[in-house]
VOGU-3710 file (C-alpha; in Angstrom, 3 decimals, decimal comma):
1> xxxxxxxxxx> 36,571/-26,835/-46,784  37,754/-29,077/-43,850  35,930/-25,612/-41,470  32,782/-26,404/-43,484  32,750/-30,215/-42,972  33,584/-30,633/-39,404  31,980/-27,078/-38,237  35,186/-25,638/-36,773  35,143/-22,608/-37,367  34,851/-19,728/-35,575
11> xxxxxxxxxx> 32,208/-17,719/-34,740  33,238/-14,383/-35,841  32,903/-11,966/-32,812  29,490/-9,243/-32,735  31,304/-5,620/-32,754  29,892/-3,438/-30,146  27,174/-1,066/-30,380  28,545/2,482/-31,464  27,061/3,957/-28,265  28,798/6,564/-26,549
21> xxxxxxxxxx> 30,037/5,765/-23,371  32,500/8,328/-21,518  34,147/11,800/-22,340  36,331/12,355/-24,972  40,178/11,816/-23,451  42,707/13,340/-26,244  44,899/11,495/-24,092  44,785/8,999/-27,166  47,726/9,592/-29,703  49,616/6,754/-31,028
31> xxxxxxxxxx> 53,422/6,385/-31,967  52,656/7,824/-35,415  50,880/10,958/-33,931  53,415/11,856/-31,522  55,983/11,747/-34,536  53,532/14,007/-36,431  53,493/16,689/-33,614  57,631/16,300/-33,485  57,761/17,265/-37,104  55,347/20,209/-36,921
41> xxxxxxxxxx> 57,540/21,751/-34,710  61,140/21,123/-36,772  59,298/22,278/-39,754  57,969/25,639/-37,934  61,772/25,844/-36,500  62,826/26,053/-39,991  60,250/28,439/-40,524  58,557/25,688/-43,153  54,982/26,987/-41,995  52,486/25,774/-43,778
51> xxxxxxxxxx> 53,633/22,071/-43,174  54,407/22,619/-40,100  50,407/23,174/-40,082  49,738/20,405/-41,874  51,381/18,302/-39,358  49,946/19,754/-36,642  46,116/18,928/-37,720  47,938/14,808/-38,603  48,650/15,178/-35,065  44,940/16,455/-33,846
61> xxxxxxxxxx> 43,464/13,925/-36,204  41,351/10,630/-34,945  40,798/8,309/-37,331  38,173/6,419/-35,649  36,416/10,238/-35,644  37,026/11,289/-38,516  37,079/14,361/-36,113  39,397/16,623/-38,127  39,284/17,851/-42,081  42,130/19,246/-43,494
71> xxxxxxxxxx> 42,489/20,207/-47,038  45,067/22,047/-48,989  44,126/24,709/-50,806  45,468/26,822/-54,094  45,979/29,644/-52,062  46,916/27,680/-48,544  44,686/25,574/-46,650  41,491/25,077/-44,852  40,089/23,020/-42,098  37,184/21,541/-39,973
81> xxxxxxxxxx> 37,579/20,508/-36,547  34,573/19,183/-34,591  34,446/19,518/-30,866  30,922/17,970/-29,563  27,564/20,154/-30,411  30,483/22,676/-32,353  32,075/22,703/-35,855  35,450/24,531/-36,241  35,716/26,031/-39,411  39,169/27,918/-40,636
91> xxxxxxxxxx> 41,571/28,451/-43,521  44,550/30,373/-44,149  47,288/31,369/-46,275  51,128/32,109/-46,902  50,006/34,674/-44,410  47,818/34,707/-41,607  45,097/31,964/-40,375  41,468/32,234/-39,140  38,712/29,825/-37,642  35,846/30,331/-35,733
101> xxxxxxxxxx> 32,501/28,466/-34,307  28,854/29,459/-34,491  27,568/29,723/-31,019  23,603/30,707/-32,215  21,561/32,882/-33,789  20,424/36,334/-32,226  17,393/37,241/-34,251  17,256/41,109/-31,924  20,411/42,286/-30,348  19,754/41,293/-26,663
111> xxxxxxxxxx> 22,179/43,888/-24,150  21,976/40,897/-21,373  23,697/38,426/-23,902  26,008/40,754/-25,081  27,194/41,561/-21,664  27,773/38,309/-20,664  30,444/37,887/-23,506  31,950/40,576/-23,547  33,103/40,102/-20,160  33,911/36,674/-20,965
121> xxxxxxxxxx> 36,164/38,118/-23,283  38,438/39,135/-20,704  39,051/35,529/-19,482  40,221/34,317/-22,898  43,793/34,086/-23,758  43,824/33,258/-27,574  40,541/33,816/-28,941  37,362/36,107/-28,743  33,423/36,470/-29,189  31,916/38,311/-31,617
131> xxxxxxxxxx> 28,585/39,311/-33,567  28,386/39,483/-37,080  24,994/40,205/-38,522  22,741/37,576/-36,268  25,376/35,240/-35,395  27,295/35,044/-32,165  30,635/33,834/-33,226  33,551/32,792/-31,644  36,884/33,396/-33,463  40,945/33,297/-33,419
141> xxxxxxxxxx> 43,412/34,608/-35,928  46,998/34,396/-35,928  50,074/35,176/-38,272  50,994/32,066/-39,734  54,480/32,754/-38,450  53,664/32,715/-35,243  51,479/29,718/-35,367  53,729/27,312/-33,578  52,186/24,102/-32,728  51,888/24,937/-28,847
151> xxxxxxxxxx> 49,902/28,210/-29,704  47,813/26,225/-31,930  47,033/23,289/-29,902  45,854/25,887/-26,601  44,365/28,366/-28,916  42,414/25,479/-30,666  41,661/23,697/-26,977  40,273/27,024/-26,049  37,724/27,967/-29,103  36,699/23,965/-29,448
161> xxxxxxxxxx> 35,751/23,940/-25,355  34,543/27,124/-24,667  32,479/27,481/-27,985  31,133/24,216/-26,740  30,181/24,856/-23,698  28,706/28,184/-24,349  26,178/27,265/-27,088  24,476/25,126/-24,318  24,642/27,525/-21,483  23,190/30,724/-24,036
171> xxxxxxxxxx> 20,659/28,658/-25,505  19,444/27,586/-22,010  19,629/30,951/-20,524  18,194/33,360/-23,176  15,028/31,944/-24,854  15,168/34,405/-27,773  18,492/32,584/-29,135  18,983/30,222/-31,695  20,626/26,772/-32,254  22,849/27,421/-35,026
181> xxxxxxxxxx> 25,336/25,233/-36,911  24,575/21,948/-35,330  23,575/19,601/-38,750  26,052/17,244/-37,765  24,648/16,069/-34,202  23,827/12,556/-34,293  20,141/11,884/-32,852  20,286/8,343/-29,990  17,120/6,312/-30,703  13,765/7,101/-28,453
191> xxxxxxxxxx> 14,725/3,313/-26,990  18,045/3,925/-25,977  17,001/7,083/-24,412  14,044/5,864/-22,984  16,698/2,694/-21,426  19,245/5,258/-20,207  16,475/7,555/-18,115  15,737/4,213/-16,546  18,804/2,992/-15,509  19,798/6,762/-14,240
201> xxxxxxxxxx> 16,720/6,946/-12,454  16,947/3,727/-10,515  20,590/4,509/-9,518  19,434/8,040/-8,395  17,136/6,132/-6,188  19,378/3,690/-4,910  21,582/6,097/-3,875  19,343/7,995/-2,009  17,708/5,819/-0,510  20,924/4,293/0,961
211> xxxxxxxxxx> 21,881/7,863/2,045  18,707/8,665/3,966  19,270/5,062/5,737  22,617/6,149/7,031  23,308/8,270/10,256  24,379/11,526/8,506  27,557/12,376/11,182  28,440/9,233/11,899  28,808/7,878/7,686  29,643/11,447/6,582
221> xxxxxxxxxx> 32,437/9,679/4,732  30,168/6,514/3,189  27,866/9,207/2,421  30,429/11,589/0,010  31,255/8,372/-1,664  28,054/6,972/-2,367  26,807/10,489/-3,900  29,901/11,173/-5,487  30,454/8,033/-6,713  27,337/7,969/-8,625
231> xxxxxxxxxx> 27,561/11,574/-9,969  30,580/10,390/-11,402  28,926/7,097/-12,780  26,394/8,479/-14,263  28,668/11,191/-16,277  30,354/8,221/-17,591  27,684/5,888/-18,479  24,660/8,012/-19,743  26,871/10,144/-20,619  24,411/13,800/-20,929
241> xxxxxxxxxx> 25,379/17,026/-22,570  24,589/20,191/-22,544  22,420/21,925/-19,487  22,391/18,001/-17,407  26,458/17,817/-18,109  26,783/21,045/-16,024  24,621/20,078/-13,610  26,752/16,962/-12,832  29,793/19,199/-13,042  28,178/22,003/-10,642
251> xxxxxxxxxx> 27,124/18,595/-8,030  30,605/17,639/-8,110  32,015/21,155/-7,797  29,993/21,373/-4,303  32,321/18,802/-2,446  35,369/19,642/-3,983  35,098/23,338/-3,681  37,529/25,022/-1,508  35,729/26,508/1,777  34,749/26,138/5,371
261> xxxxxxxxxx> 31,656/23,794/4,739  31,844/20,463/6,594  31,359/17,023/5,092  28,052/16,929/6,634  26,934/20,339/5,130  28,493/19,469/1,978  26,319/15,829/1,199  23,216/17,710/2,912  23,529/20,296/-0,641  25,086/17,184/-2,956
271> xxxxxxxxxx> 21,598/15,071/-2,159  19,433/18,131/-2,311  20,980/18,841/-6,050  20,646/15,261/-6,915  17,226/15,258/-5,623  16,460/17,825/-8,204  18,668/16,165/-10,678  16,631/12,966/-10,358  12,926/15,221/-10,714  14,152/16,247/-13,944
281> xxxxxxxxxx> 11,818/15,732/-16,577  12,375/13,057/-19,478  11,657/15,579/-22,469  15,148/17,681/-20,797  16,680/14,548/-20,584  16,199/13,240/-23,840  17,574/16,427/-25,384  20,877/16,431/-23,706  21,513/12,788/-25,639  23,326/13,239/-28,841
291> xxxxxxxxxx> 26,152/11,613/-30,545  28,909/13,760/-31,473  32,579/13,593/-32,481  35,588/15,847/-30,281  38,895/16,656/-30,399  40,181/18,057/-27,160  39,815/16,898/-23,972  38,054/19,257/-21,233  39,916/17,688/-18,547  44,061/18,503/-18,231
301> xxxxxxxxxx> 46,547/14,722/-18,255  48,225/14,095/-15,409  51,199/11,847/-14,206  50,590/8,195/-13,013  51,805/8,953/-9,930  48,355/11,379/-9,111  46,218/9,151/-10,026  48,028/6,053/-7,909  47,634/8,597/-4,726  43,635/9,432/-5,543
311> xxxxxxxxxx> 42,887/5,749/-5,818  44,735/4,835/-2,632  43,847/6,993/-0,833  40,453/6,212/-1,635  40,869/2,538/-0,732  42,795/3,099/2,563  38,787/3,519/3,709  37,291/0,346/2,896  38,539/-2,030/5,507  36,449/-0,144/8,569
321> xxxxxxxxxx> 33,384/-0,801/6,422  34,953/-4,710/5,577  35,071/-5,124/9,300  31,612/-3,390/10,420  29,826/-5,359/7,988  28,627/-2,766/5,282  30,032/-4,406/2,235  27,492/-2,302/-0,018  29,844/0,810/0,866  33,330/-0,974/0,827
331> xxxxxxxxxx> 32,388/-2,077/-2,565  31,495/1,518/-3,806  35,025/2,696/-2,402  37,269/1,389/-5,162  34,487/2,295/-7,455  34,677/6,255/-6,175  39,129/6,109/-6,318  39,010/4,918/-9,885  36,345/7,458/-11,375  37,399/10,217/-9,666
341> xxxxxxxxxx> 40,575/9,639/-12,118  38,719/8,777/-15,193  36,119/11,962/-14,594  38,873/14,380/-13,144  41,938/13,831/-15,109  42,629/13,205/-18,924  43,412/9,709/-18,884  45,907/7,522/-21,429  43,521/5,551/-23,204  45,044/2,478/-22,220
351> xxxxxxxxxx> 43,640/3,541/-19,253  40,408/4,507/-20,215  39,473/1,204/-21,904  40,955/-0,845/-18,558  38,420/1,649/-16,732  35,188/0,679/-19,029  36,232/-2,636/-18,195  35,915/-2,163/-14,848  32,812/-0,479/-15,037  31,435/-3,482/-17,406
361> xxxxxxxxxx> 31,933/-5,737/-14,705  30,370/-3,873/-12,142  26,991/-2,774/-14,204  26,840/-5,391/-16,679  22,867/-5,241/-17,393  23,300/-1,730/-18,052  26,288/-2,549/-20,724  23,598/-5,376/-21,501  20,961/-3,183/-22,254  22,859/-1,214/-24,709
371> xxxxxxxxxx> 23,353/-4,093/-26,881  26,779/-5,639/-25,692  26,920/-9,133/-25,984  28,782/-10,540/-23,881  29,696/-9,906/-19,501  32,425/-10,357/-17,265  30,572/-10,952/-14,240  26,758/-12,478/-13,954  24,810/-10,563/-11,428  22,738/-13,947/-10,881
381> xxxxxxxxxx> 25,224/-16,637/-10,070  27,895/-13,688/-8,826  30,823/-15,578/-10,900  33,273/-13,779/-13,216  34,050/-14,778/-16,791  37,997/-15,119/-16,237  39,030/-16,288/-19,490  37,576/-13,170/-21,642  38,283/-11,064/-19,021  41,510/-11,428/-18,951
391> xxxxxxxxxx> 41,558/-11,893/-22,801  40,505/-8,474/-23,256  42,444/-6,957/-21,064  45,656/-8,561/-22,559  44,728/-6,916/-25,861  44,507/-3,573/-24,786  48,027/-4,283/-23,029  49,238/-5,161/-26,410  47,784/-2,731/-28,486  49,807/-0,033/-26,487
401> xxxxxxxxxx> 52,974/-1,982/-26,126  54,202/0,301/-28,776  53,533/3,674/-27,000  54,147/2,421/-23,095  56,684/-0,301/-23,101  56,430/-0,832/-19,517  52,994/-1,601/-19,788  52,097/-4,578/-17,393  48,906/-5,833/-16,718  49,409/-8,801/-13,902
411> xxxxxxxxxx> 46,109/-10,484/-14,475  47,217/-12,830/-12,217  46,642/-11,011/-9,612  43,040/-10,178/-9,657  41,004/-11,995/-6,585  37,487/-13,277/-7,823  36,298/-14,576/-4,713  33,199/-11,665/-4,850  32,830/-7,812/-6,684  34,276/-6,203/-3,905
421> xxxxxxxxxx> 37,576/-7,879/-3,823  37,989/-7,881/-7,589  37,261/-4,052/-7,335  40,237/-3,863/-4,443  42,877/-5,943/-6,646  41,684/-4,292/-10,429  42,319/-0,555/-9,040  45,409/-1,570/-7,180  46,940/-2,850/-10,284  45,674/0,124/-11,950
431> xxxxxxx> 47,139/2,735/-9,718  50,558/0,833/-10,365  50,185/0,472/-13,633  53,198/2,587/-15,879  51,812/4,725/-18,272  53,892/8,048/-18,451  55,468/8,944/-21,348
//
């Protein structure tokens, strides 16, 4: 009553927009899922199988998802698990187990296709292609007593990526194919799309441009960052699938790739790829956009300690280009450390959610355009929003408390003065920050 009288109340906050933003990290799972995986594995000890399955799929389970089904059955049990443009689909019994994943359709048997998988086959450890009828399948079996949860969980990380992956690739490479199996894609409005071939575009062209103004020898270094950085950027924000996804991936791969090449040679082929990446045309675009649930990670976690080197050692560059007056490129530096981590490794999500707020702060009319209503940092006046800044990031301290009790974010010692020395203090804290467990 008194709220209603003297207008006190709160304005309740606007969710965000249920836009996909990022990979899927399975780098996620709470107290209660750790304790699920723990019991799967007494209960298999005790040779208590078919709840030690049961735990195992409480353990793979995301309930903000809804990403894996799991239903008991008279006879045992069956299951969905959905892993981006792929369902799962499996059941089993006192027995022996069985899932597999649609890849497509093959309306004529085509030798070239079959070829390729079947020597795919021989890099698989757990599972295997197939063809039954018209459909290219992808399947695993095992005897349910020797479905321990570690079998499971790389058998499962093996169908759900690989089936994944290949659906795109076949489809793309042999006309005659199929889409199969893909109801449950989510379409992105025309708008959205049409907003994130925009935004792409112009920081294609930004980047470029910048690169062509450099001296190639001399800012061989600038150069890898700038390229890289926004490879890496654009992964994370637009977000493609599919053929574009690999693209990305095989633009990355170029630098990192083990060989003689120099830097030089190296950014020469990166901005020739992106060049092409950037002349791609909308209607190829627009169909790598889809909203999709997942359940494994394609990237492998790794220790705090690897991603405190890669972001240090990423910084240790930016005070030559502090001193020679190219703040443009020392402000892209901290930018590069931190997304090298969030695109290479598997990230705790604690982690993850500190890293979209960097990246809000640094491209807030992008985050703006997708319907979020609220910045950290105004591109116009070049001030920070402090108070819900740190606000947020509090929360997401708190919220993992439970899982990382050493969890510290100093706020306190982020530097506002400008964007490039809140990028310099945000990744330090985040390369320090203690999140192994």
């Amino acid at each position: 009553m008194f709220d209603r009288l003297f207008k006190i109340h709160k304005k309740q906050a606007t969710p965000p927009p249920d836009i996909p933003v990022g990979r899927y990290s399975d780098n996620n799972k709470t107290v209660q899922q750790a304790a699920f995986w723990t019991q799967s594995e007494t209960l298999f000890k005790e040779k208590n199988f078919l709840d030690s399955i049961e735990c195992f799929f409480k353990y793979l389970r995301d309930d903000a998802l809804d990403n894996v089904i799991y239903q008991k059955t008279p006879t045992g049990f069956s299951f969905q698990i959905y892993q981006g443009s792929k369902i799962i689909r499996g059941s089993g019994d006192q027995l022996q187990m069985h899932a597999y994943a649609t890849l497509a359709e093959m309306p004529n048997h085509l030798v070239p296709v079959m070829r390729r998988l079947l020597e795919q086959n021989y890099l698989l450890f757990y599972s295997r292609f197939s063809l039954e009828e018209k459909k290219l399948l992808m399947q695993f079996d095992s005897e349910i007593a020797t479905a321990s949860p570690n079998k499971l969980y790389y058998a499962f990380k093996e169908l759900c990526n690989t089936s994944d992956k290949q659906d795109d690739l076949l489809i793309s490479d042999f006309d005659l194919l199929e889409i199969s199996d893909a109801e449950h894609i989510l379409e992105i409005s025309a708008d959205i799309k049409k907003m994130k071939f925009s935004f792409m575009h112009n920081w294609l062209e930004e980047t470029i441009t910048k690169v062509e103004d450099l001296d190639k020898e001399k800012f061989s270094g600038a150069i890898s960052f700038l390229l890289l950085s926004t490879i890496f950027r654009i992964d994370y924000l637009i977000a493609p699938e599919g053929t574009l996804m690999y693209e990305l991936e095989k633009l990355q791969g170029i630098y990192f790739k083990k060989d003689n090449l120099s830097a030089f040679e190296k950014n020469r082929m990166m901005l020739e790829g992106i060049k092409k990446f950037r002349d791609q045309p909308e209607e190829l675009f627009n169909k790598s956009l889809f909203k999709s649930k997942s359940t494994f990670s394609v990237r492998q976690a790794k220790n705090q300690q690897v991603v405190k080197e890669a972001i240090q050692g990423a910084n240790k560059n930016i005070n030559w280009y502090k001193e020679n007056k190219h703040p443009e490129i020392a402000t892209i530096i901290p930018e590069y450390g931190i997304s090298f981590c969030n695109y290479t490794f598997s990230l705790p999500k604690p982690l993850g959610e500190l890293y979209k707020i960097f990246m809000q702060v640094n491209y807030p009319e992008y985050f703006s355009a997708l319907g979020f209503n609220y910045s950290y940092y105004d591109v116009h006046t070049k001030r920070f929003k402090t108070e819900k800044l740190e606000e947020d990031i509090a929360q997401i301290v708190k919220e993992w408390k439970p899982k990382f009790p050493s969890l510290n974010f100093p706020a306190s010692k982020l530097k506002f003065e400008n964007l490039l020395e809140f990028n310099i203090s945000f990744t330090n804290i985040f390369a320090d920050l203690e999140v192994d467990n």
